[in-house]
Residue, then its C-alpha position, 0 to 999 in steps of 0.5 A: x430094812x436096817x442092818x442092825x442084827x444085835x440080839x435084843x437085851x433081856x430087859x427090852x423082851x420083858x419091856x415089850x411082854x408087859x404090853x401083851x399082859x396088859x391086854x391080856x387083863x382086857x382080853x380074858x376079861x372079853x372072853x371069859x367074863x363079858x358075854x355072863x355080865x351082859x346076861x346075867x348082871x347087866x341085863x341083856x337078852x342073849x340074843x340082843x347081846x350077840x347081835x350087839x357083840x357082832x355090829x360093835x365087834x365088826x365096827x372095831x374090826x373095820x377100824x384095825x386096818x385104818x389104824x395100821x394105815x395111820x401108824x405106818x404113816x407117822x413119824x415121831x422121835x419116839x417111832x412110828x408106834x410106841x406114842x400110840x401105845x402109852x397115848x392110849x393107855x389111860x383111856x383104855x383103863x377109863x372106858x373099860x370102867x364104863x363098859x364094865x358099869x350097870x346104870x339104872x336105865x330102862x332096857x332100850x336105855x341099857x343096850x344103847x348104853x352097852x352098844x357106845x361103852x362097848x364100841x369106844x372099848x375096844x376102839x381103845x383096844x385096837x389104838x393100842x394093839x395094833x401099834x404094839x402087834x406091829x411093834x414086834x415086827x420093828x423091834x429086830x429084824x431078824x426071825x429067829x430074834x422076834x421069836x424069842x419075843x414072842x415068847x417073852x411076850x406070851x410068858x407075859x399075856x401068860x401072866x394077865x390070863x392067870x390074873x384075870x382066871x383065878x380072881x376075877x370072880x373072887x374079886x368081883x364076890x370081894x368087891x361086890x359084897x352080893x352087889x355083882x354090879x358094883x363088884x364088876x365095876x371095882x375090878x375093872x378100875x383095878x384092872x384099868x390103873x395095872x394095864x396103864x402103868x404095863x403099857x408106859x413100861x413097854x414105851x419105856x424099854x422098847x425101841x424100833x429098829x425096822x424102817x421103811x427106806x427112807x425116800x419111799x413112801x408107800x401107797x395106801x392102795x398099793x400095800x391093800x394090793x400087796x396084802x391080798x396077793x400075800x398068800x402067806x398072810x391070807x392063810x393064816x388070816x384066815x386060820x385066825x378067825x376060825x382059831x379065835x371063833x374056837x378060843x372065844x367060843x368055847x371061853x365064854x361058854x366056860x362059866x354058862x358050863x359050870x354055872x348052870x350044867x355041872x354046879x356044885x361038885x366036890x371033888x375027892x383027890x389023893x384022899x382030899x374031899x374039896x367042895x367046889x362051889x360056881x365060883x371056885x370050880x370055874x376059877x380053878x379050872x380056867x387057871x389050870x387051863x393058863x398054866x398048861x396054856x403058859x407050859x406049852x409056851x414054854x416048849x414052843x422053841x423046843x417043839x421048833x426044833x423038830x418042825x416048821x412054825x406052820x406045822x406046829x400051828x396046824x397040828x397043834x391047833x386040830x389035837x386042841x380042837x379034838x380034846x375040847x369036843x371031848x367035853x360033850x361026853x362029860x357028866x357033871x361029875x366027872x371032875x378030874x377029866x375036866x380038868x385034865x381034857x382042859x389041861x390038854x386044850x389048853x397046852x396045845x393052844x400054849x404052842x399056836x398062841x406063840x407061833x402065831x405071832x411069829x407067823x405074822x411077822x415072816x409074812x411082812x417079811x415075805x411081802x417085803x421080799x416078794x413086791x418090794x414094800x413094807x407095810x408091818x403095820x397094815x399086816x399087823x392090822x389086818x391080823x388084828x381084823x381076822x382076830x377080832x373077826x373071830x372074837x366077833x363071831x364066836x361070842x355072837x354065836x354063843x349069845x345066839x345059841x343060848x337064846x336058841x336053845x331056851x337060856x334064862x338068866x339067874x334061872x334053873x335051866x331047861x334039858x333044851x338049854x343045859x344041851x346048848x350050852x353043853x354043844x357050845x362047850x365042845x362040838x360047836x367050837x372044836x368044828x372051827x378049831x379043826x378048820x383054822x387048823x386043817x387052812x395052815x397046811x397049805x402054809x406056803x413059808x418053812x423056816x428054810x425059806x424064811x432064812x433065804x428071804x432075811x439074807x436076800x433082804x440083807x443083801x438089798x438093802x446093803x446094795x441100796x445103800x452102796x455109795x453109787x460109782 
């Protein structure tokens, strides 16, 4: 490692942070938006789109840690990982455009359009995130310092989520002109050209500081070894992929929610009679959910005054989980507790989304202390792989479920399918969050131990470059 120990410029946190928002554009868009476009607009059966989200997701999947091999493994004058980031900018904007688009084909035609411009979406997706997750664990070495990062970079991700809640559905409606097809495919070439130029800043104001010792070279079966034996890493791999199996469960159930159980409502507020319709009912409520997504963020550092990086995830992650199964007891009328259940979801899962990151790096840390290699991009990856794992499998449970449960699209829904999508709201997702949750307390690492592994660190590396007698 580099002893390089200079606080990193204001200006370099907020060039890394634009990154995240511009995957955030993307992400949120996944989430929320994808699983109602493919049945409502694009055309597919439920059922057909969670098994096609679940080969296409896991394909992705597979890819992550063969593109962290492969950027650990290159060597540029711009660093291992910040040419992946701006090489790739632009044709992620170009297949979002195409995944997002509704051809006049027949319905065979339609899903094997869906399968190629979904899987060369998110292969672009990882080409990208893999290099910028494993950027923050170069950008400083030291914890404290990458912490603040990842604050920065939440404020950002803070910021795309905001963007894509609050107007997505107004632009597509804008856009669109009751032509939703057409509306979807505008937003998302809005959307591609703002991701690209986020992407070029955060080449431009970045640097890498973290190297590998120069002469050593690792093995690829020796850092696969290391990653398994990481038990660090494990846990939290694992809390993943039941935490975004929570997150993205419940988000894409979101707009089925208000579209088809609680429809028009009006809501009376400190003598305000305001009628919300589909669209604006489920912006609001999903931008209310970013803010105090975005406060609880904000107060992660304050909250790490008083407990460890695990402790907050875990903790955190269970009171999330246990406010979204509220939701099953709600009638559709029950506007204002809506909003504040999520306004409660949403601030507990501000403080896991920032100290999970964190997280990530203290193990390639840990895994440079305990076998002597360091691999940040595999483990960037591999994290990468558990998130997309769980993004695979909640909206390929969603899909199923609503095919299950009786679901048809633009259609008045059965009692069978209004409980569906009711579960998938709340009991359904808040059983994985619980779990991601309750894995963390077997955490192994506490920030005491963190600042022993940075100085013993330190002091390898001062004696590895000691002049020899």
């Amino acid at each position: 490692m580099s002893t390089i120990r200079q606080r990193l410029s204001v200006k370099e946190k907020v060039g890394y942070s634009l990154g995240d928002m511009a995957s955030n554009l993307y992400f949120q868009t996944f989430v929320i938006f994808m699983p109602i476009f493919y049945t409502d607009v694009f055309g597919l059966a439920p059922a057909a789109m969670g098994t096609m989200m679940l080969f296409s997701r896991f394909w992705d999947a597979a890819n992550d840690p063969i593109m962290g091999v492969v950027a650990d493994r290159t060597q540029t004058k711009w660093g291992k990982f910040r040419p992946y980031i701006a090489g790739f900018a632009i044709p992620i904007a170009i297949a979002g455009f195409f995944a997002f688009s509704t051809p006049d084909l027949s319905e065979t035609g339609k899903l094997i359009y869906a399968y190629v411009t979904y899987i060369l979406l998110m292969m672009m997706y990882t080409a990208v995130n893999v290099p910028y997750a494993a950027l923050m664990g170069v950008i400083s070495p030291n914890s404290a310092e990458r912490n603040s990062v990842s604050q920065y970079r939440f404020a950002a991700a803070f910021i795309g989520q905001f963007v894509v809640g609050a107007v997505t559905l107004g632009l597509v409606q804008y856009f669109g002109s009751g032509n939703e097809a057409y509306g979807w495919k505008m937003v998302m070439a809005l959307y591609g050209v703002f991701a690209a130029a986020l992407l070029f800043g955060t080449f431009s104001l970045t640097k890498e500081r973290v190297l590998p010792t120069k002469e050593k070279r690792n093995k690829i079966k020796d850092d696969l070894k290391d990653l398994l034996k990481n038990k660090a890493w494990v846990l939290i791999g694992l809390a993943t992929f039941f935490q975004l199996t929570y997150i993205v469960m419940r988000g894409s159930s979101t707009t089925y929610y208000f579209r088809y159980f609680v429809g028009d409502q009006e809501l009376n507020f400190l003598g305000m009679h305001i009628d919300l319709g589909y669209a604006l009912f489920a912006s609001s409520f999903i931008t209310t959910g970013t803010v105090a997504t975005f406060v609880g963020a904000l107060l992660t550092n304050t909250f790490a005054k008083f407990f460890s990086k695990s402790v907050i995830y875990s903790r955190f992650l269970i009171i999330s989980a246990l406010c979204s199964l509220s939701f099953y007891f709600l009638a559709p009328d029950n506007v204002i507790l809506m909003y504040v259940l999520n306004a409660l979801v949403s601030f507990f899962f501000g403080s896991v989304s920032v100290t999970q990151w964190a997280i990530y790096t203290d193990t390639a840390d840990y895994g440079e202390w305990k076998f002597g290699r360091r691999a940040t991009a595999l483990i960037m990856a591999a994290s990468l792989f558990a998130l997309k794992m769980g993004l695979t499998v909640g909206g390929s449970i969603v899909g199923w479920v609503l095919q299950g449960y009786g679901f048809e699209a633009n259609a008045i829904q059965s009692a069978e399918s209004l409980q569906g999508i009711r579960l998938l709201m709340s009991v359904f997702p808040a059983v994985f969050g619980i779990v991601g949750g309750a894995l963390m307390l077997f955490y192994p690492l506490n920030d005491k131990m963190m600042v022993q592994i940075e100085e013993d660190l330190t002091a390898r590396e001062a004696a590895s470059e000691a002049p020899e007698n």
